[in-house]
N, C-alpha and C positions, 0 to 999 in steps of 0.2 A: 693588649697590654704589653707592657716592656719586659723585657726578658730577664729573670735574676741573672746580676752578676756579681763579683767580686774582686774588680779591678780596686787594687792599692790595698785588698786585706790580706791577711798573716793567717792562715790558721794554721793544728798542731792536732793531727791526727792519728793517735795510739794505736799498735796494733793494726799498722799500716799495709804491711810487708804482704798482705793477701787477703785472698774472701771480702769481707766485708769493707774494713778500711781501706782496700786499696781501692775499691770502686768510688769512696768517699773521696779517697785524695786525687782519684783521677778528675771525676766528675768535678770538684774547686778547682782543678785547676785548668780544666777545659772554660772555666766559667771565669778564667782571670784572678785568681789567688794565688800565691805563692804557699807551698805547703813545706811545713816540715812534716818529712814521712818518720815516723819514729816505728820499730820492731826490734823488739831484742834476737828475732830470730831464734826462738827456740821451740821446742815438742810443744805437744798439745798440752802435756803435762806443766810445762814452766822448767824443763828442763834444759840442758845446753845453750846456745847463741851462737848466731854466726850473723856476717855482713849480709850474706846477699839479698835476704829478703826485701830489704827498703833501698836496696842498691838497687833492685830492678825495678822497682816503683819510680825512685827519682831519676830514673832512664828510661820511663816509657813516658813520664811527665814531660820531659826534655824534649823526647820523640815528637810531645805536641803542641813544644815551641813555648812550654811554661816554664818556672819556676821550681825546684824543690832542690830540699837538702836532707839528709838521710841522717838519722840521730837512731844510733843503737842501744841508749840507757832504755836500765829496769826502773819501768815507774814502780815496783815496788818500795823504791827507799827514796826517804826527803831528798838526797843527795841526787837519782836519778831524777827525780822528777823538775829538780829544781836543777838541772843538765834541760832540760829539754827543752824550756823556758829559755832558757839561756843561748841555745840552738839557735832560734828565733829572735831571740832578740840581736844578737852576733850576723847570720844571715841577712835579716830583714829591718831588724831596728825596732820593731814591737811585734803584739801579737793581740788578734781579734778575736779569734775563735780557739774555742780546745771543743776537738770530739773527743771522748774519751772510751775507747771500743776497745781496747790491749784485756784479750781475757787469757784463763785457763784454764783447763777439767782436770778435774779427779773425783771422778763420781764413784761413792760407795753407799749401800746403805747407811741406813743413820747409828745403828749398832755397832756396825763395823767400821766407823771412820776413824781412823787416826787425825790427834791433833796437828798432827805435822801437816795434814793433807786440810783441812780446814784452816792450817795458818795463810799455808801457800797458796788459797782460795781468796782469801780476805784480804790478803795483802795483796794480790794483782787486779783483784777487782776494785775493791772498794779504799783500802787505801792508797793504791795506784790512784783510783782516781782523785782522791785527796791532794797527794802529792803532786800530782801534774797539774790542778787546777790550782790550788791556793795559789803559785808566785805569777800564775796568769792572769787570776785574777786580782791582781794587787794592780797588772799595769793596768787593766782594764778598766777599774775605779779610777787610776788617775787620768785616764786618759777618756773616762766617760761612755766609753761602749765596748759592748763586748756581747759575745754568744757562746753560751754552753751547751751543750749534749753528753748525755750519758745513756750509755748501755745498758740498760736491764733485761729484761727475760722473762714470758712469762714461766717461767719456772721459778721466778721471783714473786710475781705478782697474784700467780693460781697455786703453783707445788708443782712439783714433779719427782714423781718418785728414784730415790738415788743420787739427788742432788741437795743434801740437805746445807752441806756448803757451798753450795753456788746458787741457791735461792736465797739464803739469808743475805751473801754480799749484794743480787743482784736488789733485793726489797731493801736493802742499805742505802743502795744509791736512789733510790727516789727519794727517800729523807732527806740526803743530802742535795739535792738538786733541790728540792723543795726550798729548805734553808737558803740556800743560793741564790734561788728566785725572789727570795723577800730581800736578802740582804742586796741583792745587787740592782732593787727595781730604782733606786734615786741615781744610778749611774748607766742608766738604759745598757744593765745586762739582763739578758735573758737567759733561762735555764731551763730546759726543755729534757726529758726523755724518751728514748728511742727502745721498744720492744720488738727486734725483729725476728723473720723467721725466715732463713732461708739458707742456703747450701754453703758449707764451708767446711773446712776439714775439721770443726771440729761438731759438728751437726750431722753430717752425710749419712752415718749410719743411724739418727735418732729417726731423721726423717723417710728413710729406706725410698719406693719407689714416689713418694712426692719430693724428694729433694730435685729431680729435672725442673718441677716447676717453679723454686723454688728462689729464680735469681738473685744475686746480691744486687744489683744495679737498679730492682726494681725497690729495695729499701733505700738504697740511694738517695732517688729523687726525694723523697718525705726530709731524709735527713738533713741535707744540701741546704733543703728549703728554711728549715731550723734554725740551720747555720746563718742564713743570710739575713740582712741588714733589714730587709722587706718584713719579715716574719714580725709579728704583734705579738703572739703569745707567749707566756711565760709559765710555770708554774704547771705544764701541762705534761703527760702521759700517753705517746703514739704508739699501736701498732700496727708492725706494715711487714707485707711479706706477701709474694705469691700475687701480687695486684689488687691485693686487697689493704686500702688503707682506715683504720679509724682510729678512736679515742677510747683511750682505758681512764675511768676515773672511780673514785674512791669516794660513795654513795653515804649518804646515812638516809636512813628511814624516818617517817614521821613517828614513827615508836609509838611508846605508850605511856605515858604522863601521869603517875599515879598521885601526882599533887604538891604543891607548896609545901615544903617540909615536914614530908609524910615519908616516914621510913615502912617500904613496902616489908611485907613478909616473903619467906620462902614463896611458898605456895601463891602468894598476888603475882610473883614474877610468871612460874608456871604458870599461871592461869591466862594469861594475858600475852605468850609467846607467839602467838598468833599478829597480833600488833606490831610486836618489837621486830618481828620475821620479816615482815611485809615487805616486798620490794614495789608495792604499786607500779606495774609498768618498766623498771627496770630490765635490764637484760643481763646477767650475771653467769660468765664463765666459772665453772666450778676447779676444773683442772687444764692441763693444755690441749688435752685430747678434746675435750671440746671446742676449743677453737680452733682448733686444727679440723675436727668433723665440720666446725662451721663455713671454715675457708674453703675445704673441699667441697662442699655444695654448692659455694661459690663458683669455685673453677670447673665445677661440673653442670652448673646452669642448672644444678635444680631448686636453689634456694628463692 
């Protein structure tokens, strides 16, 4: 088969400046995309900003004979986001693809969180990626194609403890990509999300001695793939990390049917949890430690 590529597309890759996104924007543009690399360059927290982080993204892109252009706005606000857009349209002339990867942590228990620290969670996750994609996805619709990706976590999708604001934003955005995925199927856009696992400065110490295994290049290829013009799916939920790729999806059970406009009792429901439970052959991660135990059986050959 033919090789993806991405000669004459645009994409706009959040949270470029290292880890994760910058293996995204090198990988487009080793494949013939022009990227804008956007980083605001700041802490892990959402603090400070400086240039160099997508300065040296769009200088190792250059190094290989590609394209990019460096955009330092905060997707957090309508204003940034609709800066980054703009990036691209100014550079390039339109735009194909938004990944949308620009995170932040402040992880505290759920007792002890400040609002502040829960605004500053949801605003660079999940309204970030509002604001980066809506004016993307406006040219998108006019121009008939387009690809999204978003970020989630299973710490969005399972829990994870201490993350009580960074699971909500990250289970945020698959609603929102969802929505995306219906509104934009009559303009062949696609919306796809990305659950990875793997080493970055702001991971390193969750995942202790499995972050070696843990490369960002290796969620890459899944993403890239997402991105590209080739890709058929929509509306769907990847996780990938470690070499290990699959499908996260959001089941329902055959349940329990207690009739045509029959209002069950207390007690019918109890009686009958056994039904409603059922996962028939399902596989269901309860937390990320298990998929993380699962992966490791993987990488370990004994599963």
């Amino acid at each position: 088969m033919a090789d993806v590529v991405f000669d004459g597309r645009v994409a706009i890759v959040t949270g470029a400046g290292g880890g994760l996104g910058r293996a995204y924007a090198l990988e487009l543009a080793r494949r013939g995309a022009r990227v804008v690399v956007n980083d605001l360059g700041g802490a892990v927290d959402g603090t400070g900003g400086e240039h160099s982080a997508a300065d040296r993204v769009v200088a190792e892109i250059e190094a290989l004979g590609g394209e990019a252009v460096a955009s330092y706005d905060s997707v957090a606000t309508p204003e940034g986001g609709a800066a980054i857009t703009e990036t691209a349209l100014d550079a390039f002339g339109t735009v194909d693809i938004v990944i949308n990867n620009a995170g932040i942590l402040r992880d505290k228990s759920f007792a002890n969180l400040d609002p502040a620290d829960l605004d500053a969670v949801l605003d660079v996750h999940l309204k970030g990626a509002f604001f980066v994609t809506q004016p993307a996805f406006r040219v998108m619709k006019e121009k008939g194609y387009g690809r999204l990706v978003f970020t989630s976590s299973n710490a969005g999708i399972l829990g994870n403890f201490g993350q009580s604001n960074y699971g909500a934003a990250k289970a945020g955005l698959v609603g929102l990509s969802n929505v995306l995925a219906i509104e934009g199927a009559k303009y062949n856009i696609k919306s796809n999300v990305i659950a990875p696992i793997a080493r970055t400065r702001m991971t390193e110490e969750l995942l202790g001695p499995l972050a070696e295994l843990m490369d960002p290049e290796q969620v890459a290829a899944m993403v890239v793939y997402l991105a590209s013009e080739e890709c058929p799916f929509t509306h769907e939920i990847f996780s990938a990390g470690g070499g290990r790729y699959a499908r996260f999806f959001i089941g329902a059970t055959p349940g329990w049917f207690a009739g045509a406009g029959v209002v069950p009792t207390v007690e019918e429901v109890r009686d009958h949890l056994d039904e409603i439970r059922s996962t028939e052959g399902y596989e269901l991660f309860g937390s990320i430690s298990d998929e993380i135990g699962f992966l490791l059986r993987h990488l370990q050959g004994d599963a």
